[in-house]
N, C-alpha and C positions, 0 to 999 in steps of 0.2 A: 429279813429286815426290809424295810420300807426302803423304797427311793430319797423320799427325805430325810431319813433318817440316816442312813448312806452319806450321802450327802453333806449334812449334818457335822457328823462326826469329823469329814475332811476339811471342812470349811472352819474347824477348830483347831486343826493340829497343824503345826510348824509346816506344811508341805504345798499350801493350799497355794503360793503364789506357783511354785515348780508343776502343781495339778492344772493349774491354770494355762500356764505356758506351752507346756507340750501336750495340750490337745486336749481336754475337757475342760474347756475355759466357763465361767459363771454360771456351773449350772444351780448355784442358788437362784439364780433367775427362771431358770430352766425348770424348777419344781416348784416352785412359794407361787403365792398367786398375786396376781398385779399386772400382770405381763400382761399385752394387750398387740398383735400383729397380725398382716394379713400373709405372711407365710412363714415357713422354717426352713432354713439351711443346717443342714447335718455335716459333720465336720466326720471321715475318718482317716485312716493311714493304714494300715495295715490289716488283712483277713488271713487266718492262718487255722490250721485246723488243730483243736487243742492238744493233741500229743507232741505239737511243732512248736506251743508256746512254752518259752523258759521265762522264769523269773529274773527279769534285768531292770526291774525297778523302773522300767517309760514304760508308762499307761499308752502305749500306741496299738495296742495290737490285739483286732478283737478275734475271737473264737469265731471259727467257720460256723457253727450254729446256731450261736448266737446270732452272726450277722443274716444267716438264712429267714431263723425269725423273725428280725428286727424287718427284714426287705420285704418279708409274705404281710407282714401286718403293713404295712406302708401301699404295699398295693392294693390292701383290700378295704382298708379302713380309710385312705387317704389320697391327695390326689398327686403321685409324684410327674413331677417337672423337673425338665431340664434348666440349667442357668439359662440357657439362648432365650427360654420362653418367660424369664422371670420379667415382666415389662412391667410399666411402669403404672399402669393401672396395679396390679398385681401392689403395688406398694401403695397404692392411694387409696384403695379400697378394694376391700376383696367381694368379689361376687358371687365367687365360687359355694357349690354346697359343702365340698371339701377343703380341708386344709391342706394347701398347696407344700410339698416338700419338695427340696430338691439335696440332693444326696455329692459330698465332694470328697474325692480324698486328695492330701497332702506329698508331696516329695516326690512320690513314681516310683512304689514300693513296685517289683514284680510279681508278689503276690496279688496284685491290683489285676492282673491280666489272666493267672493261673485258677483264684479261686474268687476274686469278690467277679468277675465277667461273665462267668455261666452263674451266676446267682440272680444277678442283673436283668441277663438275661431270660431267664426262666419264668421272671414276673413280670418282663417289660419295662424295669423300672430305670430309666435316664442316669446318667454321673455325671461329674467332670472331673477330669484329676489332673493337677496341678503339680508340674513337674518341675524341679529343679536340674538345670542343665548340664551343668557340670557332673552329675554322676553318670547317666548314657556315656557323657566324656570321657568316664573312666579318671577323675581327677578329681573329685569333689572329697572332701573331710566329712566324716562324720560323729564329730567327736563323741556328740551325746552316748555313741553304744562303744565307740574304743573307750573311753573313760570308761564305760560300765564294766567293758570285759577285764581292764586293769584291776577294777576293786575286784572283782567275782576270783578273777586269781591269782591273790596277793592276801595274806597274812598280817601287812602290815605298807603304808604307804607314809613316806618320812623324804620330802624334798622342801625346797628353800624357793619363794617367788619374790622377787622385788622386798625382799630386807627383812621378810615375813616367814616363818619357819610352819611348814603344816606337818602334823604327827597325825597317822589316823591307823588304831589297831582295830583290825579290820576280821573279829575273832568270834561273828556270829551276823546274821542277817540282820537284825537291826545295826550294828556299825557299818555295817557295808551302806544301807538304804543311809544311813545319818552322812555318811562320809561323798556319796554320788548325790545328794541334795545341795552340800555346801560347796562340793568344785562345780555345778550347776551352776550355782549362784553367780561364781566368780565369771564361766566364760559366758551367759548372759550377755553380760554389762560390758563388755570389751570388743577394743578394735578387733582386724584382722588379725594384724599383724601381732597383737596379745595375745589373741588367741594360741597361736603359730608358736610362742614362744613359751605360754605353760604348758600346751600340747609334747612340747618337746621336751621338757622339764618330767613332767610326768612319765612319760614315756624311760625318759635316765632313771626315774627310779621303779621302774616297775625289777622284781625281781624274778620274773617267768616270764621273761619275755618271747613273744612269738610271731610269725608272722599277721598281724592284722588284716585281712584285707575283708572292705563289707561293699564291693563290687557288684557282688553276685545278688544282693539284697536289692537290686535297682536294674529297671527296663531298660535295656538295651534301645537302640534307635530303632531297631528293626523291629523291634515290638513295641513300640513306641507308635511304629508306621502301622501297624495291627491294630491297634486300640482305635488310631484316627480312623480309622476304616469302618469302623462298627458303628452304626446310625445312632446308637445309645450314648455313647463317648463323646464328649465336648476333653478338648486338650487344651489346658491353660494354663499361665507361666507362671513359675514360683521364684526368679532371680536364679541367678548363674549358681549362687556359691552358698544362697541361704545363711546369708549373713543377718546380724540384726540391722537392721537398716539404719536405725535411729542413731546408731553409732559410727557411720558412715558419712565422708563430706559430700558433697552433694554432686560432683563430677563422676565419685565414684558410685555412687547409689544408681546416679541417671544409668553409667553402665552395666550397672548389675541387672537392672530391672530388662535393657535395651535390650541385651545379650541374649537374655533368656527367652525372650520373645522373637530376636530374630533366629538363633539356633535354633529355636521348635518351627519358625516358619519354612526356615531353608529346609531343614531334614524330611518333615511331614507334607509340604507342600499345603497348608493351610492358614488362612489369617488367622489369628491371635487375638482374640478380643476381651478374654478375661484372667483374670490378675489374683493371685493370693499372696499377702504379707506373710514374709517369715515369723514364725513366732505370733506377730499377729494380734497383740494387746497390749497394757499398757507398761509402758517401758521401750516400747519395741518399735512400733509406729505413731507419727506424730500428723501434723498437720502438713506439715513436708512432705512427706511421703504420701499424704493423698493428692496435695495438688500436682506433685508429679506425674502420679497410673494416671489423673485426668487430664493433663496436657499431651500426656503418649495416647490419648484418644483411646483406650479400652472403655470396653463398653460396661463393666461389673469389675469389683475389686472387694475381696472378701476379709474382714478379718477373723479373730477368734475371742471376742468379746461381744458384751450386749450392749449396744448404746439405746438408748429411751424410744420406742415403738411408739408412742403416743403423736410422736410428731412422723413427718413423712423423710424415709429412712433414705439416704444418702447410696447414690449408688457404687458408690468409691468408698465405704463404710458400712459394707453390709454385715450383720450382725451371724455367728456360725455358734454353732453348740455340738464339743467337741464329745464323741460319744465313749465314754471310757469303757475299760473290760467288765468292768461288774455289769454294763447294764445287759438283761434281755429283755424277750418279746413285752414281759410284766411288764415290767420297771419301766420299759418306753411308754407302752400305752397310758402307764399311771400319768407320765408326765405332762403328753401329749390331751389327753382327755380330759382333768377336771380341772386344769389350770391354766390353759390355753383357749380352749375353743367351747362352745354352747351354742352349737347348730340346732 
């Protein structure tokens, strides 16, 4: 099937705003033609080799082979850049014969260091990845994959939130995928401290309960220090706790952002000069939330949305296209080539 057509088909069904969210954000933009830009930023989170990937319903996590292709095509076809080098010409006008990429990933998976780094490497091709601090901490929630692993083994999930009764028989893949779209929905949109209290709510009624811990899914400081090391590696902050920001008062936002920049500066010994929003579209980040990364003086702040290319693109609002599982080497090229650029 066609990229567009792919596409397509999600951009119809009930999921598209949850597709969006966690990290394949508008790529109707990303295949239809109209688009008009003097670079691309690639959005990932996860590289893993496909006998490693399980079905958990988060489009995070692309196949080691696929991402092999997607990086040999990118270096040969294209011209990858680091964010450091993304200036400001680069947005005003491209002069380039190639179409400038620059390649990010999300959160500080440690597969980032195991397997997308010698991939990286092997083609020369720049990253930057955006770490949330609180997991090196060993302290950070991650609800998005403990909720997934509640529905995957449970039979049936039956608790009470704020006056609200949720029933959800959980007796085949499509209820499990219908049932972890609509508690999405809910922690989205809420504070922490809501969060904190369906999390715990969910948790009373799982009835397999086990130890959860997704620790081991996240870089360590000391590999942290490894990555900053490597000439390829730009390190930059994703907030302490990956909260949605937008739902945050503005004492506590400033901290979230602060944090995270200053625990990656103390650990790694390096300035911090670029920024990724949680989540990262709309709902999530607002006008608030940019004038802040820009008064903390970073130099780049990425979302996971497309804002209009025709005018000259905001450096605190730069536009990411989040690469889900389906795509490979094809389905990138398709996208990149007849509906992007005409060199």
């Amino acid at each position: 099937m066609l990229i567009k057509e792919i596409v397509k088909n999600i951009l119809r069904s009930p999921y598209k705003k949850l597709f969006w969210a966690l990290g394949s954000s508008r790529l109707s933009d990303f295949v239809f033609p109209g688009h008009k830009s003097q670079f691309l930023i690639l959005m990932y989170h996860r590289v893993l080799p496909s006998s490693q990937i399980t079905n958990n319903y988060i489009d995070l996590t692309m196949g080691l082979e696929k991402f092999e292709a997607q990086i040999r095509l990118i270096s040969q076809r294209y011209l990858p850049i680091s964010i450091e080098d993304l200036s400001i010409d680069d947005r005003e006008g491209n002069k380039n014969i190639h179409l400038p990429v620059v390649i990010t990933f999300d959160d500080g998976y440690r597969d980032n260091l195991v397997y997308a780094l010698p991939i990286l490497k092997r083609y020369n091709v720049p990253a930057t990845i955006y770490v949330t601090t609180s997991y090196p901490d060993g302290n950070g929630t991650v609800w998005w994959y403990e909720v997934c692993d509640i529905i995957k083994d449970n039979e049936y999930l039956n608790f009470r939130y704020r006056e609200k009764k949720y029933e959800f028989r959980l007796n085949n893949d499509l209820d499990r995928k219908n049932a972890y779209i609509e508690l999405v929905k809910l922690f989205f949109y809420m504070t922490p401290s809501a969060q904190t209290e369906l999390l715990s709510i969910i948790r009373d009624a799982d009835k397999r309960p086990k130890s959860r811990c997704y620790r081991n899914l996240f870089l360590s400081w000391d590999e942290i220090k490894i990555l900053a090391q490597e000439p390829l590696i730009t390190i930059g902050a994703h907030t302490h706790r990956h909260y949605n920001l937008s739902m945050l008062d503005y004492d506590l936002l400033k901290e979230e952002i602060l944090l995270s920049m200053h625990r990656l500066e103390e650990e790694i010994g390096i300035e911090i000069k670029h920024f990724a929003y949680p989540f990262g579209g709309d709902g999530f980040v607002t006008d608030r939330e940019y004038e802040i990364v820009k008064k903390l003086e970073f130099r780049t702040a990425v979302t996971t949305y497309q804002h209009s290319q025709n005018e000259i693109v905001d450096p605190y609002q730069l536009p990411r296209y989040g690469m889900g599982s389906f795509f490979d080497e094809i389905n990138l090229k398709k996208g990149l080539d007849p509906f992007f650029w005409k060199h």
